[in-house]
N, C-alpha and C positions, 0 to 999 in steps of 0.2 A: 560676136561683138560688133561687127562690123553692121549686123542688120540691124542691131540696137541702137546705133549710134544715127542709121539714117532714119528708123523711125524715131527716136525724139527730135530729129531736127526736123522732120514732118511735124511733127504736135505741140513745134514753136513756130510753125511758119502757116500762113492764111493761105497762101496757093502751094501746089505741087511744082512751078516755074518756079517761086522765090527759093523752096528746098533744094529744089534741082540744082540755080546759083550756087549757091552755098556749097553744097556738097561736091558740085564740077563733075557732076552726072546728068544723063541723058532723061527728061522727063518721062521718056520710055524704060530706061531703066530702074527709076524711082516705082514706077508702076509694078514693074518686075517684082521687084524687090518685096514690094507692100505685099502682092497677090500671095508667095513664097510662105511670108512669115503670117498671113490669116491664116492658111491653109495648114501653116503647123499648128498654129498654135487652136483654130475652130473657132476661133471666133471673130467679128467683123469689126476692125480695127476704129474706121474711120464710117463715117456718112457723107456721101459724095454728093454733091449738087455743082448747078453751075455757079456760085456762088464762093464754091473752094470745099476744103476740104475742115470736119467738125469731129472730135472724136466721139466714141461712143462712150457709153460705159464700160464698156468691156476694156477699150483705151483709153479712160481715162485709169482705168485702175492698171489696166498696162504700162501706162507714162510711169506712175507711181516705180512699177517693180522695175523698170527699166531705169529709172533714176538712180535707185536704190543701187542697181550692178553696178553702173557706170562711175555712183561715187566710191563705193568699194573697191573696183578695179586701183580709181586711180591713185587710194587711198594706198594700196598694199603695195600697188609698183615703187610708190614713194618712201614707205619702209622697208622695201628688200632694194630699193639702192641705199639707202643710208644704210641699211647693214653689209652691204658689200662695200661698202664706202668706212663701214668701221663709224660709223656716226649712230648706229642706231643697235638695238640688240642685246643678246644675251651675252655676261660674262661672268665665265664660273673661276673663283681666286680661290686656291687653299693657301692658308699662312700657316705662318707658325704660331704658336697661342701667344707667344712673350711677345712679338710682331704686331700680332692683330690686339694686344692688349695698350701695346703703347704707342705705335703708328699708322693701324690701319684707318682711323677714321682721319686722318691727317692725307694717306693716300684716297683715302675714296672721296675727298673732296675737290683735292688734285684733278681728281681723273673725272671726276662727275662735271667738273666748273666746265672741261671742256666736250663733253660728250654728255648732256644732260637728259638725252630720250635715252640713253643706255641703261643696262638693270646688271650690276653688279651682285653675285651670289658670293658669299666670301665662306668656307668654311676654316674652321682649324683645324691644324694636325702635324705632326712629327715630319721632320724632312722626310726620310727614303718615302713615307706613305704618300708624301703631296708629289718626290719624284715620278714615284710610279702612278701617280693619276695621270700628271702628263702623257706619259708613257702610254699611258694605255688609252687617252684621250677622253677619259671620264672627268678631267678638267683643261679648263684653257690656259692659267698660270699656276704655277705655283713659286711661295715665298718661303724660300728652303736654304737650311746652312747645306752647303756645298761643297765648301771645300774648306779648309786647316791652314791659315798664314804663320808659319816658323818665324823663330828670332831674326833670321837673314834676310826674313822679305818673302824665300821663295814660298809660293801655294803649290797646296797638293788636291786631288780631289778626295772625299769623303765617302761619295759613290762611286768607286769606279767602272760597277756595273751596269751605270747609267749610258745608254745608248739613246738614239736622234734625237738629243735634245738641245736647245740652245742655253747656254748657263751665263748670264751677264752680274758682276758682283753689285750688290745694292750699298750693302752697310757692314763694318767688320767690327768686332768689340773685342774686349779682354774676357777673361775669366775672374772668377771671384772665389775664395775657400769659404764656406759657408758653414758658423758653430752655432750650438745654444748658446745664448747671453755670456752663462757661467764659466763658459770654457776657456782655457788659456790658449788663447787664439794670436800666436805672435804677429806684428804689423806688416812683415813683409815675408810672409812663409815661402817657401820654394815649391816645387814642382815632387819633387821625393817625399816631403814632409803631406803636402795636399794626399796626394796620392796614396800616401801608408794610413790618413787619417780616414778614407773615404767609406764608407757604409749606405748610404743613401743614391739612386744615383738613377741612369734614365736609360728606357730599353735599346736595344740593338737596332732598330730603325730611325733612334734619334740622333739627331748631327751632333747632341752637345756629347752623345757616349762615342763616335764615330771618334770624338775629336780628343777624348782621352786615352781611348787604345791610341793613334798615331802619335799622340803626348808620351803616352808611355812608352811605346819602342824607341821614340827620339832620345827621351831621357835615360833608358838604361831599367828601368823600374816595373814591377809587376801589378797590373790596377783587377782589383775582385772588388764586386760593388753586392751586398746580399742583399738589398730592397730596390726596386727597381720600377719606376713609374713611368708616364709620360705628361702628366701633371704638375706644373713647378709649384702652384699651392700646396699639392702635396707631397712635394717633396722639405717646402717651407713647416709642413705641419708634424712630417715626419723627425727633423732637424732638431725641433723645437721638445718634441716628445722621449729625444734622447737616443733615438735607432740609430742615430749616428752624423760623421759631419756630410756635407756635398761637395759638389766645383758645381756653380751655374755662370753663365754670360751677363754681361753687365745687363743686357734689357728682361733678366730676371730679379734683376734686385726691386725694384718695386713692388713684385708680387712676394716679396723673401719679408717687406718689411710690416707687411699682416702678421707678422709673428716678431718675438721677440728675438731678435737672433745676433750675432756679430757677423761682421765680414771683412775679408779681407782682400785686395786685389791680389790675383798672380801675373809674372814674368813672361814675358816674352811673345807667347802663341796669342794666336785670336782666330776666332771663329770667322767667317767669311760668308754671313747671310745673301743670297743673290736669287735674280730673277729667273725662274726655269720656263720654258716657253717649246713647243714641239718644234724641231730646226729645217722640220719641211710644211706651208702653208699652215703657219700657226692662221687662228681668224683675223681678221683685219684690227677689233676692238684689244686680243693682247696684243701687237704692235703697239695702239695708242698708248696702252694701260702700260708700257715700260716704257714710254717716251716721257709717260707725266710723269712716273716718279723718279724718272733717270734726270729730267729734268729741275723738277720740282725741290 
């Protein structure tokens, strides 16, 4: 790089003394230099007279490929500090589908307003499965219920098998008991009642079923769910079709209200959706990407 730097400042300069300035080399060295790089490259760089130095063709088409490195280089040094700077780069987000259905374009505008050369990849998917991306560093965040908030405040986690990760909480909501229209759906059901009516419901990797097994051992009460999805459409279409009632979190009632359905809030517990991030050298851009929504 260094011979390409001093031959274009030769094939902007009329003598070999004005390059030589410039460069704060020895006219004997510039000479070095040039003899070096014909000899690799075979062919005659320049044409010498006493009147200075003129490129050939061969350096005129040289300057070209030479220009070309030079603005590459500087080009790429300047995106691998801004992505070591967290300013430039890849970021892969898994959410959760009710998450990325009602807040993620609210976050990626957050995070893009201040990081706008960055390229956000957002997939969705069930908590344990976004935990374990981090985990295994097949993504750089994920947007995962996490942990279980009881009537008294205290939180539990959801995963406990979740190892070096960092878990910061985003957003926490209620539960909702979810009927067909038809059904005699009282206004403020309980926790025994939800739970004896339940038929519909969401698999073993998901935070909302993590968070009805810990509901039910709190309660005293035994939860068997026989259809089991990770889709709240479909769990909305199942509801509606008569398989039976659900529990979904308040940022499912949107997608609950594609269908004809009733709902009703439940008591006490709340799901605790938060930011997962790997707790040793996450990348620079998740650090940003939980700043804007922590802040935001």
């Amino acid at each position: 790089m260094r011979d390409l730097e001093v031959f274009r400042t030769l094939a902007d300069s009329p003598t070999i003394t004005e390059a030589a300035l410039t460069l704060h080399l020895s006219q004997s060295q510039l000479s070095r230099i040039l003899r070096d790089l014909e000899r690799r490259l075979g062919v005659p760089l320049f044409d010498r007279s006493t009147a200075g130095l003129r490129l050939t063709a061969e350096g005129q088409e040289f300057a070209r490929t030479t220009q070309a490195i030079l603005d590459a280089r500087t080009r790429e040094m300047r995106a691998f500090t801004s992505r070591i700077a967290g300013d430039a780069g890849d970021l892969r987000v898994s959410v959760l589908p009710s998450m990325a259905f009602e807040r993620m374009a609210i976050w990626t505008n957050l995070f893009r307003e201040r990081h706008p050369r960055a390229t956000l990849t957002a997939t969705d998917d069930v908590s344990g499965n976004g935990i374990t991306a981090v985990m295994s560093g097949d993504t750089d965040v994920a947007i995962s219920a996490a942990r279980l908030r009881l009537p008294d405040g205290e939180e539990r986690p959801l995963f406990p098998e979740t190892r070096g990760v960092t878990v910061t909480p985003l957003v926490s909501e209620r539960f909702h008991l979810v009927a067909p229209a038809s059904a005699d759906l009282p206004p403020s059901p309980t926790w025994e009642f939800a739970l004896a009516h339940l038929g519909v419901g969401y698999t073993a990797t998901s935070g909302v079923q993590r968070c009805l097994e810990r509901i039910a051992e709190e309660e005293g009460v035994s939860v068997q769910v026989e259809t089991l999805t990770n889709s709240p459409l479909t769990i909305a279409g199942l509801v509606e079709a008569g398989l039976g009632w659900s529990v979904v979190p308040t940022s499912n009632l949107s997608l609950m209200r594609v269908r004809d359905l009733a709902t009703a809030e439940l008591p006490g517990y709340e799901r605790v959706v938060c930011i997962v991030i790997p707790e040793v050298e996450p990348v620079p851009l998740a650090r940003h990407f939980v700043d804007a929504l922590l802040e935001g």
